[in-house]
C-alpha positions as CSV (number, residue, x, y, z in Angstrom):
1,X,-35.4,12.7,-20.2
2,X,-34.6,12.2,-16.6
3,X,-32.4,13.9,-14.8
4,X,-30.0,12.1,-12.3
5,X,-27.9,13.4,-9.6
6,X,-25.8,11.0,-7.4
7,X,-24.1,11.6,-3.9
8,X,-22.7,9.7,-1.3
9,X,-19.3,9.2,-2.6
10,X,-16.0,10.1,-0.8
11,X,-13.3,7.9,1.5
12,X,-13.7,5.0,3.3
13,X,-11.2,2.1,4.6
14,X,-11.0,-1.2,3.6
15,X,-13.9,-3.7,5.0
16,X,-16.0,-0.4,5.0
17,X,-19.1,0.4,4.2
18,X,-20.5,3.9,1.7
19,X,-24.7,4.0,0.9
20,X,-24.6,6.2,-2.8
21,X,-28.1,8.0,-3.2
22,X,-29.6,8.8,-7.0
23,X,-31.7,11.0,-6.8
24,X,-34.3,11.6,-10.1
25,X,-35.8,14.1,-11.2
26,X,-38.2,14.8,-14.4
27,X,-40.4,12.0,-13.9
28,X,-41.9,9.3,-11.5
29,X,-39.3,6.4,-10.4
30,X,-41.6,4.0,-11.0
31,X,-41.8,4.7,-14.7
32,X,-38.0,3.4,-14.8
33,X,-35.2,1.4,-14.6
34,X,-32.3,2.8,-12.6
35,X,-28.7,1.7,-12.3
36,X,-25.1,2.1,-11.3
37,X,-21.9,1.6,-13.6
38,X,-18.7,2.3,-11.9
39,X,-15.5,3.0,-13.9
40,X,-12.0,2.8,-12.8
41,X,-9.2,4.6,-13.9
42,X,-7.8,3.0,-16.6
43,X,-10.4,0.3,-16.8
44,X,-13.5,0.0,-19.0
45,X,-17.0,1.2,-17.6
46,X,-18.8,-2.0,-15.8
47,X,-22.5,-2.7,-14.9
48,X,-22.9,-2.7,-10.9
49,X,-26.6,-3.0,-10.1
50,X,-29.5,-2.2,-11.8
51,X,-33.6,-2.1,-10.5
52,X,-36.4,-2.3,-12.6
53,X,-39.2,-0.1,-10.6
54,X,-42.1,-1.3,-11.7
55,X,-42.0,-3.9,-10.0
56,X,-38.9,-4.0,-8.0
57,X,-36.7,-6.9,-9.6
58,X,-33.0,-6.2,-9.1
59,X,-30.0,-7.7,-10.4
60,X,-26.4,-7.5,-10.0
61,X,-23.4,-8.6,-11.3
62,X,-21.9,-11.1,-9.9
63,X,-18.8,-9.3,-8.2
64,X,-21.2,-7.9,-5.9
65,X,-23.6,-10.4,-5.1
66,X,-24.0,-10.4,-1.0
67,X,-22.2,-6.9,-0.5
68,X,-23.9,-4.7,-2.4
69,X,-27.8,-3.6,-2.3
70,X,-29.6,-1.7,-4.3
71,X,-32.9,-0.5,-3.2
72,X,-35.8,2.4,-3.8
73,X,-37.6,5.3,-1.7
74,X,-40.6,6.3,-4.3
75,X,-41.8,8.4,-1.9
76,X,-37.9,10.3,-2.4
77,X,-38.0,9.3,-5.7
78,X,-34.4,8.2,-5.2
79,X,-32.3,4.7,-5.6
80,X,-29.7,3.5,-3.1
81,X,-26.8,1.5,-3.6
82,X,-25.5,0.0,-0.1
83,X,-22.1,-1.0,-0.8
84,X,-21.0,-3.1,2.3
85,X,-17.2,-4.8,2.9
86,X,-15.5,-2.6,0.6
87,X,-12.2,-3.4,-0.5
88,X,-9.6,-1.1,-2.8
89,X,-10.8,-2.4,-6.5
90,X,-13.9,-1.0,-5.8
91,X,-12.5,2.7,-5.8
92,X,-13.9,4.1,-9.2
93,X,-16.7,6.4,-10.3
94,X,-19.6,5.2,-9.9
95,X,-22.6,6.6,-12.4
96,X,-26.2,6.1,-11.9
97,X,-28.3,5.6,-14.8
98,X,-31.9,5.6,-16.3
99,X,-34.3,4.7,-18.7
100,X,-38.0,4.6,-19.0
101,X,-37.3,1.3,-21.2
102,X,-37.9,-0.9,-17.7
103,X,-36.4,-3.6,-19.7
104,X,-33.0,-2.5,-20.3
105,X,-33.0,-3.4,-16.5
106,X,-32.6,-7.2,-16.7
107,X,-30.0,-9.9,-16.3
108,X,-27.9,-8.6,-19.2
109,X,-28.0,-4.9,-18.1
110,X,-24.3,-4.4,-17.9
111,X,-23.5,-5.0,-21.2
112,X,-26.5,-2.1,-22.4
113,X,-24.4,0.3,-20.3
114,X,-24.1,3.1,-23.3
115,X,-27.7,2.2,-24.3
116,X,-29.4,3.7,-21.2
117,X,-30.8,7.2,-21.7
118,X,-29.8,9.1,-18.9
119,X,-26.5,9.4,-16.9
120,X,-25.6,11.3,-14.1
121,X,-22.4,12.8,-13.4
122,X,-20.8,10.5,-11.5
123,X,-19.8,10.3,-8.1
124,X,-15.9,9.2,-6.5
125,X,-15.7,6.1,-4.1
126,X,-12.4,5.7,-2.7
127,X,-11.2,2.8,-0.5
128,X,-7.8,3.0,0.9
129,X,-6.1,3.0,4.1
């Protein structure tokens, strides 16, 4: 399986702005769909963002739609998550995710959260004054 290691986490004020990196390892990002879940405390896990590399569809849910990007480096073999105009119900844990199944990256996608292969270990987001 591939191995996933997120970063880019940490504090930032409301209206703010945080980029997350994935970084994977094991295999070729092309060969996969990648994600982002996020999970607040005492909420369930929900689907951010997901992009299907093989040919570079995206899709997001629709709390996110206009504020949030996802995007790839294959040359890096990494994902991005741009997370623009944050505001405090964003703060949560946010979890990359992967599969070589590129379909499990489609409009549905959040609700195969559990199904994808490969998680990473998560990193915090914070946004607070």
């Amino acid at each position: 399986q591939v191995q996933l290691v997120e970063s880019g986490g940490g504090l930032v004020q409301p209206g703010g702005s945080l980029r997350l990196s994935c970084a994977v390892s094991g295999s070729t990002l092309q060969y996969y769909a990648i994600g982002w879940f996020r999970q607040a405390p005492g909420k369930e896990r929900e689907g951010v963002s997901c992009i299907r590399n093989s040919d570079g569809r995206t899709f997001y849910e629709e709390f996110v739609k206009g504020r949030f990007t996802i995007s790839r480096d294959n040359a890096k073999n990494t994902v991005y998550l741009q997370m623009n105009s944050l505001e405090p119900d964003a703060t949560a844990v946010y979890y990359c995710v992967g599969d070589r199944r590129l379909f499990m990256c489609n409009s549905d996608f959040a609700v195969l959260g559990s199904d994808f292969a490969s998680w990473g270990q998560g990193t915090q987001v914070t946004v607070s004054s």
